[in-house]
C-alpha positions as CSV (number, residue, x, y, z in Angstrom):
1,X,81.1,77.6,79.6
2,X,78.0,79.8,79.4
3,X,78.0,83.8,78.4
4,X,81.0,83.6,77.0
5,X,81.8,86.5,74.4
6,X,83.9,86.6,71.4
7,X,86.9,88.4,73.4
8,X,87.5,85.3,74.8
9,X,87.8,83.0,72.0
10,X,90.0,85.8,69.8
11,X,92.6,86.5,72.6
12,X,92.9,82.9,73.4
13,X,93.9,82.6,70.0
14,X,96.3,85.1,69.9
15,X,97.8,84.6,73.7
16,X,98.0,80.6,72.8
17,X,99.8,81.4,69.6
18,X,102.5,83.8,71.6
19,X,103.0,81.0,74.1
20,X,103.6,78.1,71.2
21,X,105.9,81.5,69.9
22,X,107.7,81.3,72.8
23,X,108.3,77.4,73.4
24,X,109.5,76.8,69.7
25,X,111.4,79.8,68.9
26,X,112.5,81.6,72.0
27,X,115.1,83.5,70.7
28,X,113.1,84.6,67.6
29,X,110.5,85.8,70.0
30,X,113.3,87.9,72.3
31,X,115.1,89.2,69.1
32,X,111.5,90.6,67.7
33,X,110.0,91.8,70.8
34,X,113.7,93.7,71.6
35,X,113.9,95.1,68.0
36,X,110.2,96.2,68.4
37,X,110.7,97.7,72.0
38,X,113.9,99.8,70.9
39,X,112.2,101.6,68.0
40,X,108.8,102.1,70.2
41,X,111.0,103.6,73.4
42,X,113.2,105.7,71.0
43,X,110.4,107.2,68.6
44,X,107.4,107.4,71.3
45,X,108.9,108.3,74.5
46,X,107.9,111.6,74.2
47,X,104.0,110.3,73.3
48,X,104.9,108.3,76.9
49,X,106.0,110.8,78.5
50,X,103.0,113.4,77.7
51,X,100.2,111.0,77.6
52,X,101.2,109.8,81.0
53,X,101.5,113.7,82.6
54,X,98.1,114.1,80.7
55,X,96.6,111.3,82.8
56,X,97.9,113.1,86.2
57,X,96.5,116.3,85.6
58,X,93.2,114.7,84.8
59,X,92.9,113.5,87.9
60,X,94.1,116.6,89.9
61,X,91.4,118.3,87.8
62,X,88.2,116.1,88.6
63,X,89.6,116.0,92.6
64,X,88.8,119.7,92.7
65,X,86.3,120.4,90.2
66,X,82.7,120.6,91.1
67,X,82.4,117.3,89.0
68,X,84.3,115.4,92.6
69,X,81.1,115.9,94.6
70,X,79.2,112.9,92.4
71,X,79.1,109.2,93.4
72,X,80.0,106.3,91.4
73,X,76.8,104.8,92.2
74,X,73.4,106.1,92.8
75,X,73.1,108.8,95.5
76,X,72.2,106.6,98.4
77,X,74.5,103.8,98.1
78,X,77.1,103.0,100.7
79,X,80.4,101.4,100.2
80,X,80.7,97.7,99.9
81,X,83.7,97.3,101.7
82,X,85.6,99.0,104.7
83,X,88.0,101.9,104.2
84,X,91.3,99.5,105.5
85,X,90.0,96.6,103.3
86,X,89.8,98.8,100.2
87,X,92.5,100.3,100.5
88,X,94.3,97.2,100.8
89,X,92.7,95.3,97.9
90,X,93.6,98.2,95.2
91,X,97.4,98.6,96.8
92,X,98.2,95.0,96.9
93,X,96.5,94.7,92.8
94,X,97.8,97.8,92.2
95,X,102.1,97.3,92.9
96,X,102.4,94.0,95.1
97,X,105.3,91.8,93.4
98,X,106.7,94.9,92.2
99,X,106.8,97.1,95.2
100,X,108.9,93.7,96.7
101,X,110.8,93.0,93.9
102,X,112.4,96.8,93.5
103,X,111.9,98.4,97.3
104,X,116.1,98.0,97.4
105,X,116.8,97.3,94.0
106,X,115.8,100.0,92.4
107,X,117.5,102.7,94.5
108,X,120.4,100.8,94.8
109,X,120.4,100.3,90.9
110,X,120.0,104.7,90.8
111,X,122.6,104.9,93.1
112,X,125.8,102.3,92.4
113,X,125.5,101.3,89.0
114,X,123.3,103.4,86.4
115,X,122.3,106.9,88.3
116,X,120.0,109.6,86.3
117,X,122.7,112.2,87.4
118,X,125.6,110.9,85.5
119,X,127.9,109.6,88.5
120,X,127.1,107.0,90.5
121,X,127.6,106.7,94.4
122,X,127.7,110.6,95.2
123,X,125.6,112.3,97.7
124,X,123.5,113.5,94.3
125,X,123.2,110.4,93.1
126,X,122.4,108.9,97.0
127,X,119.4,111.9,96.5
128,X,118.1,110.9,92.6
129,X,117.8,107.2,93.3
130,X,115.1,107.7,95.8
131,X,113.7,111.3,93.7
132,X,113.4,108.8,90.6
133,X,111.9,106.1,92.8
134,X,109.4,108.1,94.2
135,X,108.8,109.3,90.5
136,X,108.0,105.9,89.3
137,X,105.6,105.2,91.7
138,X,103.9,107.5,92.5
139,X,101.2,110.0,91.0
140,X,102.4,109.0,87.4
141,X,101.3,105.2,88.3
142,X,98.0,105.8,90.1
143,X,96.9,108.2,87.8
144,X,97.1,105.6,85.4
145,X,95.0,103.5,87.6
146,X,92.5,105.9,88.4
147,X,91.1,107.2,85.0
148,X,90.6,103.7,83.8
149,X,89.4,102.6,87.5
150,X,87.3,106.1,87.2
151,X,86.0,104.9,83.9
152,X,84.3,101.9,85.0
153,X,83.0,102.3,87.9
154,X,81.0,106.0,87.1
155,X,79.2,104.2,83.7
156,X,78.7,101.0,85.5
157,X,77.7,102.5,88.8
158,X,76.1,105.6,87.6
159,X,75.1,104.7,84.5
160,X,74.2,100.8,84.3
161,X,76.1,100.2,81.9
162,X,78.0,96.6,81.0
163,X,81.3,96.5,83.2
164,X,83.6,96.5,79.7
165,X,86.1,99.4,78.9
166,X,84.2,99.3,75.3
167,X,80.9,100.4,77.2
168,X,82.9,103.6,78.2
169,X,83.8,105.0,75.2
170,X,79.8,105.1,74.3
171,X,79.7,109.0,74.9
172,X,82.5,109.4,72.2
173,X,81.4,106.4,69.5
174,X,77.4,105.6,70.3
175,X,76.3,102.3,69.7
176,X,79.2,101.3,67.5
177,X,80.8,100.2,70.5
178,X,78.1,97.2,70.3
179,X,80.0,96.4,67.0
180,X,83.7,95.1,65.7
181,X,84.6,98.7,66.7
182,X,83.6,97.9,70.7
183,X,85.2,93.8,70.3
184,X,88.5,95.2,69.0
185,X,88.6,97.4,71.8
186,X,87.7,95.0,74.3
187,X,90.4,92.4,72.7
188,X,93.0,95.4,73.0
189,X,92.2,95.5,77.0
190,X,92.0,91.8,78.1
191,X,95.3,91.1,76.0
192,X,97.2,93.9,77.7
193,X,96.2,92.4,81.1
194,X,97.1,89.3,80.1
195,X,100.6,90.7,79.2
196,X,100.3,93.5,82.0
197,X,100.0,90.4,84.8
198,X,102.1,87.3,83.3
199,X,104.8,90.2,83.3
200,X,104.4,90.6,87.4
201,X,104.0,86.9,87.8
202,X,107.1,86.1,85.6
203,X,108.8,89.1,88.3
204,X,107.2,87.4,91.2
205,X,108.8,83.6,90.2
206,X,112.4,84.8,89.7
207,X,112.3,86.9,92.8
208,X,111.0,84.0,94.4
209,X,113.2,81.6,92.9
210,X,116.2,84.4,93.8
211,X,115.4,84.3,97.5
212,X,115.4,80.5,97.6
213,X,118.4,80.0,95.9
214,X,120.4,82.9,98.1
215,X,118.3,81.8,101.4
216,X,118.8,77.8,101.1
217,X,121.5,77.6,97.7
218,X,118.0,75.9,95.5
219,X,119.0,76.2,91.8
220,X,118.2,79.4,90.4
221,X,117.3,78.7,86.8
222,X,113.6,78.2,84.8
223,X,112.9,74.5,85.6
224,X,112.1,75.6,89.4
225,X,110.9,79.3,88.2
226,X,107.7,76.8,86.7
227,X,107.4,75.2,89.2
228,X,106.8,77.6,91.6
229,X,104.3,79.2,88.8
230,X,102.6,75.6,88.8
231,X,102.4,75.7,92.8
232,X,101.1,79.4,93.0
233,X,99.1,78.9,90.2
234,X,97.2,76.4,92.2
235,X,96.8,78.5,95.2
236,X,95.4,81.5,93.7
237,X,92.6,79.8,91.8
238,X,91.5,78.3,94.9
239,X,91.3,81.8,95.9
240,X,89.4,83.0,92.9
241,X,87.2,80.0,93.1
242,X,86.3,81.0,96.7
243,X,85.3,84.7,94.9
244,X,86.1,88.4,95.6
245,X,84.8,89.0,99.4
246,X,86.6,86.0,100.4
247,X,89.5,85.4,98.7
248,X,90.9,88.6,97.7
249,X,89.5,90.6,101.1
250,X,91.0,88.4,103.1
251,X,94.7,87.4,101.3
252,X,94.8,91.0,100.6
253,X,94.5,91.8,104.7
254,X,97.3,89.7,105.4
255,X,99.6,91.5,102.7
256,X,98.9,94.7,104.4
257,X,99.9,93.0,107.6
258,X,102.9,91.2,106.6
259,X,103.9,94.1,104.6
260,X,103.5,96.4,107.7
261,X,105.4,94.0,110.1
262,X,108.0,94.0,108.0
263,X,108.5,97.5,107.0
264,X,108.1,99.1,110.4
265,X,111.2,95.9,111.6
266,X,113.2,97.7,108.9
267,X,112.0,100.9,110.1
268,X,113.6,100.4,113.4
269,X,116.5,97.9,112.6
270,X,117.9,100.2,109.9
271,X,119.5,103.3,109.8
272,X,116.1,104.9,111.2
273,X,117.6,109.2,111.0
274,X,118.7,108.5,108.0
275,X,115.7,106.4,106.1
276,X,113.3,109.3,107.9
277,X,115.6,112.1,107.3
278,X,115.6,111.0,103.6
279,X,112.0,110.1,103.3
280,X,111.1,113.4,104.6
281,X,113.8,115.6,102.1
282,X,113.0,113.0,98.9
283,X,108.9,114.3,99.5
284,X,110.4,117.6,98.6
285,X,112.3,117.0,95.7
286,X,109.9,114.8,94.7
287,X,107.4,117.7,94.5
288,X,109.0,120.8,93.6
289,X,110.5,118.9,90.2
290,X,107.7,116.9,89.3
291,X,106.6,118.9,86.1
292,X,111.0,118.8,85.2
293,X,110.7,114.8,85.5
294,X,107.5,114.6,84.1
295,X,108.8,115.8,80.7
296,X,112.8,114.9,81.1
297,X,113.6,113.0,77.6
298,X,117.4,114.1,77.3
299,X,117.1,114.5,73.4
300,X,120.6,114.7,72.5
301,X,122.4,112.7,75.7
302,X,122.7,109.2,74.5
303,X,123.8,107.6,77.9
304,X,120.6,110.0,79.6
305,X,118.2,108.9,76.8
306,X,119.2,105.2,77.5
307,X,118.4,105.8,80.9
308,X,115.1,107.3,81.0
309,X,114.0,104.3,78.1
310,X,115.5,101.5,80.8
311,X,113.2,102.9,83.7
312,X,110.6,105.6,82.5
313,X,109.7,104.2,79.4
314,X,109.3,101.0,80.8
315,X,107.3,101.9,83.9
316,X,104.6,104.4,82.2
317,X,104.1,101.2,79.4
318,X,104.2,98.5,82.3
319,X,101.7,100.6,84.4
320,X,99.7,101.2,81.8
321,X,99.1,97.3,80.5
322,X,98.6,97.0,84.2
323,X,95.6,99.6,83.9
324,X,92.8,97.7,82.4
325,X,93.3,95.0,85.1
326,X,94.2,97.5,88.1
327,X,91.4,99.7,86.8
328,X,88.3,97.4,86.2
329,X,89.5,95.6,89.8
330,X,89.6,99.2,91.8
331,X,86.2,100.3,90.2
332,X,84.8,96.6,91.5
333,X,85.6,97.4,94.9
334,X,85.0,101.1,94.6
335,X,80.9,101.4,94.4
336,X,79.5,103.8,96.4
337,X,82.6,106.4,96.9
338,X,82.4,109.7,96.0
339,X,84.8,111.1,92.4
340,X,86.4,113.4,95.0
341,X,86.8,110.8,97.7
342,X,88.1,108.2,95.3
343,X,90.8,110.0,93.0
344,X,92.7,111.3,96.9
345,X,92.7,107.9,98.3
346,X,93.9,106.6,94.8
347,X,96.3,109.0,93.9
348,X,98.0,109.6,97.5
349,X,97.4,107.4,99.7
350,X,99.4,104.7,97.9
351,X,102.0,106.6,96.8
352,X,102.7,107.6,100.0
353,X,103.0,104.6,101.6
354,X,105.4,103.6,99.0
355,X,107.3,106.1,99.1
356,X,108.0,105.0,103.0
357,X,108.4,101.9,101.6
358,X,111.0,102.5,99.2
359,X,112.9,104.8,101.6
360,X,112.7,102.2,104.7
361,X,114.9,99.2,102.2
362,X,116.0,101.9,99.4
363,X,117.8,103.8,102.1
364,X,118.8,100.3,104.1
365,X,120.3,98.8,101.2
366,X,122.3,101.8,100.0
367,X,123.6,102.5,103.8
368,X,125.2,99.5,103.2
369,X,126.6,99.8,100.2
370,X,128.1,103.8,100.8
371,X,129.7,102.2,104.2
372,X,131.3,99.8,102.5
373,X,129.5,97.0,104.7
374,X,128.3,95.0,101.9
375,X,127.7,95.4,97.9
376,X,124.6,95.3,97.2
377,X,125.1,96.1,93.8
378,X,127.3,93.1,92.7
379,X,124.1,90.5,93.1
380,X,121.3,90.0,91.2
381,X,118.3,91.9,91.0
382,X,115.9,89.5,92.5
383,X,118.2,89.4,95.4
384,X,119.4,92.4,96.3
385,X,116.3,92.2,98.8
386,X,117.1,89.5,100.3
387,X,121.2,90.3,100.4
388,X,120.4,93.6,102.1
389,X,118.0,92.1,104.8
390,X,120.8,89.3,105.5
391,X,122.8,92.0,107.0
392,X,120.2,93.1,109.5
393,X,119.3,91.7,112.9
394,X,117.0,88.2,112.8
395,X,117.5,88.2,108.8
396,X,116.4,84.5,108.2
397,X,112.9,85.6,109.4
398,X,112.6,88.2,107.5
399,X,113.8,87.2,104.7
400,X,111.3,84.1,105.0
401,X,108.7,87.0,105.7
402,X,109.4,88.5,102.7
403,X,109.3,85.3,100.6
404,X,105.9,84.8,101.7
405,X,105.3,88.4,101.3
406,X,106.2,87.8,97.7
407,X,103.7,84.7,97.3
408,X,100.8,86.2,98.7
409,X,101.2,89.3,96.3
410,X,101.2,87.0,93.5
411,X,98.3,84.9,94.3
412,X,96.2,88.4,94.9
413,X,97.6,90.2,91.6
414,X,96.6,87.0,89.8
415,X,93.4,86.3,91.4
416,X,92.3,89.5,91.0
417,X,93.1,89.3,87.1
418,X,91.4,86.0,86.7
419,X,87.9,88.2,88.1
420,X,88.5,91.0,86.0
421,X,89.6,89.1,82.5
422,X,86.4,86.8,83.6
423,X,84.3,90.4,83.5
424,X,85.6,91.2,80.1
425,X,85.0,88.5,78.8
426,X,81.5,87.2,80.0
427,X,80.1,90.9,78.7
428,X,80.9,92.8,81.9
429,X,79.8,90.4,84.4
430,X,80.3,91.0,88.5
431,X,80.5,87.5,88.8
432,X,82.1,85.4,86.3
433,X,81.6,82.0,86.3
434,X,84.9,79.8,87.6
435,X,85.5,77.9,84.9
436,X,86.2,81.1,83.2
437,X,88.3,82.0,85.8
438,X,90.1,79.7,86.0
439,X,90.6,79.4,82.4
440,X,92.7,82.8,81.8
441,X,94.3,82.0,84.8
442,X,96.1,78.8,83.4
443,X,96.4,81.0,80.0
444,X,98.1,84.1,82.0
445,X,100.4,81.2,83.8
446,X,101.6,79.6,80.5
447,X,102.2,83.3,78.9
448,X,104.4,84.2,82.2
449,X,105.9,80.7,82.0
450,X,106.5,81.6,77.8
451,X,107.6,84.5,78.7
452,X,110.7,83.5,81.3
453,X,111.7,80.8,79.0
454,X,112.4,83.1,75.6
455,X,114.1,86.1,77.1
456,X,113.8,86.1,81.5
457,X,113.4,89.5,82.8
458,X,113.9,91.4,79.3
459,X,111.7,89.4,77.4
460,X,109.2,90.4,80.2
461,X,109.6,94.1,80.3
462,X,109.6,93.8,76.6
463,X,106.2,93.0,75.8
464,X,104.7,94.9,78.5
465,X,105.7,97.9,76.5
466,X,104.5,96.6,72.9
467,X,100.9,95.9,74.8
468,X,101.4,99.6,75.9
469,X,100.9,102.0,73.2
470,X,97.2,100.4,71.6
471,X,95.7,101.0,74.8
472,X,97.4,104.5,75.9
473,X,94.9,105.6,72.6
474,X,92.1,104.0,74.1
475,X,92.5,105.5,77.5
476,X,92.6,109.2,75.9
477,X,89.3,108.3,74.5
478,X,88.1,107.1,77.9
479,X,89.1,110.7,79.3
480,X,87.5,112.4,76.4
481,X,84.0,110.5,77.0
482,X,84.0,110.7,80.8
483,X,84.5,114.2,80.4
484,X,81.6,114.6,78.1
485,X,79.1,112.7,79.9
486,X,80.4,113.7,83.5
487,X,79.9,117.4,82.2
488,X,76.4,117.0,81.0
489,X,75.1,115.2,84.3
490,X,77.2,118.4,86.2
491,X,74.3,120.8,84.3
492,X,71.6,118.6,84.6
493,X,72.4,118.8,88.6
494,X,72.6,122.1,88.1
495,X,69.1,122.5,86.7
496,X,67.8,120.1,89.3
497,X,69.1,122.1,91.9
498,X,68.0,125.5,90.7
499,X,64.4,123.8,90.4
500,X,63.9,122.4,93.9
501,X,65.6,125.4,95.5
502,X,63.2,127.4,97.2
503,X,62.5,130.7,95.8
504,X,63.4,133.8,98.2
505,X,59.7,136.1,99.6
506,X,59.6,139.3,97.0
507,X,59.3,142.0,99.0
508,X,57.1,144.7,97.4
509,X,59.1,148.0,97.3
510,X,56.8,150.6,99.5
């Protein structure tokens, strides 16, 4: 393998030694990475918690600032790719498995068993499940996304610089980001996506492995969770060895599709008043106590503070190992958009459409638990998607719809990380070779495969957090040297423009 950097060989190291951590001690591994993960969430939620609000109003800031009007590429560049297939490609790497995985479980799970209000199936607690949702995934997420995304594409686009999160931080650190200094922070990034992704792919094996087992009574336990890693693992190198505007573009169409078909069924064969009627009154919850949920830490209510650690801890340090992968992947498929144009369809656009999404099978699932139809709550997590479609019209399609839905939004979330740990780690490369590819895509495999075997689920969530924190640092740097540099090309425009404008006729008083 040619033009291979250093970043590669360390975090192979490292990754390899977690996985050989995980096959010969499991419960060591679980025991550590739980310890760990209790004194991070419990002395730095509230760094979480402000960091992450830090990140939103960052991105609020650019949208309307002067600063939105310049391109992440030179001034007469075009998009590479349609409006519908980018916006498809960054929501499907952006919250595929996950969106799937917790579109009924996680209201249900607000609503019947652990609500943020304190008791659990009240009208309150019917309204916080889907507020909380909506919270999760939505502007706290893709703002996340976006800076990072933001990063790389304006000093790779705008400024020719190597496609690495290192070459960002030149504005802040000069050229000691060509040092240790700029390998340490690339080896940060590429081991969070590895941990970032193996923790969706683990999500995406058992969900699979859930609907199987519910849909057609297959064994639900870890032999069958690898092998349906070992089959999908196939699959999406074949897609990554077919490349970015083939692969990707075209698995990530269908998502959209299947995702589409299958939320507008729901749409219709649910309660529709109600999952409308809810969608439309959450959106204003939602918004008018966004800055109270944005900072709510519950300092001295144990039960509260265990709460907000379970879900909003978890999700700002999930999304956030998720960012140098989501990032670099949205700023490769970004080239050519405007600052303005790119931060509303990033920030909105998705979160709107999960919002629907959420409130179509959020709203199904809890109809059925409030009427006392069927409880939801009693079954397992990766099936509570699959036990609530089972009690609407033609549910063996769609609940082999959603199986597939599943598979397909694994094979993109981990062909698209095979591209981008390729780019960081052949010196910011648009096209890495396959063999490198498909290299960290066996490596991300065995650390999902680790992963599952030491802990499940927990062991999972877990170490997304640890890989968490080291980059949250680096990404305020990243905000602090786009800032910098986007502010001195703002006055440099400014000079330009006062230059070539054309000077007014003086008119000589008579």
């Amino acid at each position: 393998m040619k033009n291979i950097s250093s970043v590669f060989w360390i975090v192979i190291v490292i990754t390899a030694a977690a996985v050989l951590w995980g096959i010969i001690a499991p419960d060591n591994l679980q025991a550590l990475s739980s310890s760990i993960q209790e004194y991070l969430t419990n002395t730095f939620g509230w760094y979480y918690l402000l960091v992450v609000s830090l990140f939103v109003a960052f991105g609020i800031f650019l949208m309307f600032s002067p600063i939105g009007k310049i391109k992440l590429g030179k001034p007469d560049e075009k998009p590479e790719f349609s409006l519908l297939s980018w916006f498809a490609m960054l929501f499907s790497a952006g919250m595929g498995i996950g969106l799937v995985f917790y579109g009924a479980a996680e209201p249900i799970s607000h609503f019947a068993i652990s609500s943020p209000s304190g008791e659990t199936e009240t009208a309150q607690a019917f309204r916080d499940s889907l507020r909380f949702t909506f919270f999760h995934w939505g502007l706290h997420a893709w703002a996340i996304y976006a800076i990072v995304a933001l990063c790389i594409a304006y000093f790779k686009f705008r400024k020719d610089a190597p496609g690495l999160i290192s070459a960002t931080l030149y504005p802040v650190f000069g050229d000691r980001v060509k040092g240790p200094l700029g390998k340490l922070i690339d080896c940060i990034a590429v081991f969070a996506t590895v941990v970032g992704v193996a923790t969706s792919l683990g999500i995406g094996a058992t969900q699979i492995n859930g609907g199987l087992n519910y849909l057609f009574n297959i064994p639900n336990n870890f032999q069958v969770q690898l092998i349906i890693i070992a089959i999908v693992t196939v699959l999406f190198l074949a897609s990554a060895w077919s490349g970015i505007s083939k692969g990707i573009k075209y698995l990530s169409n269908i998502n959209m599709g299947l995702a589409g078909i299958l939320m507008l069924f729901m749409l219709f064969a649910g309660p529709t008043v109600l999952i409308m009627n809810s969608f439309t009154d959450t959106i204003g919850t939602y918004f008018s106590n966004l800055v109270q949920m944005s900072f709510r830490l519950s300092p001295i209510n144990e039960e509260g503070r265990q709460w907000i650690n379970s879900w909003t801890i978890f999700y700002w340090a999930w999304w956030i190992s998720w960012s140098p992968f989501v990032g670099i992947f949205i700023a490769r498929v970004s080239r050519g958009r405007t600052i303005r144009e790119f931060l509303g369809a990033v920030l909105f656009a998705p979160s709107l459409l999960a919002f629907l999404w959420f409130s179509i099978f959020g709203v199904s699932a809890m109809n059925l638990q409030q009427n006392d139809i069927f409880n939801v709550a009693k079954l397992s997590t990766e099936t509570m998607l699959f036990g609530t479609l089972n009690h609407y019209p033609l549910q063996m399609i769609t609940s082999i719809v959603a199986l597939i839905l599943i598979a397909v939004f694994f094979i993109t979330s981990a062909d698209s990380a095979t591209f981008v740990l390729g780019m960081q780690t052949t010196y910011g490369s648009l096209n890495p070779a396959n063999s490198v590819k498909v290299s960290w895509g066996i490596i991300q495999s065995a650390m999902a495969a680790a992963l599952l075997y030491s802990g499940g689920l927990t062991a999972l969530q877990n170490t997304a957090i640890l890989a968490a924190l080291p980059f949250s640092i680096v990404i305020i740097f990243m905000i602090v040297s786009l800032y910098k540099s986007l502010s001195k090309e703002r006055r440099e425009l400014k000079k330009t423009d006062a230059y070539q404008k054309p000077r007014s006729p003086r008119v000589k008083k008579a």
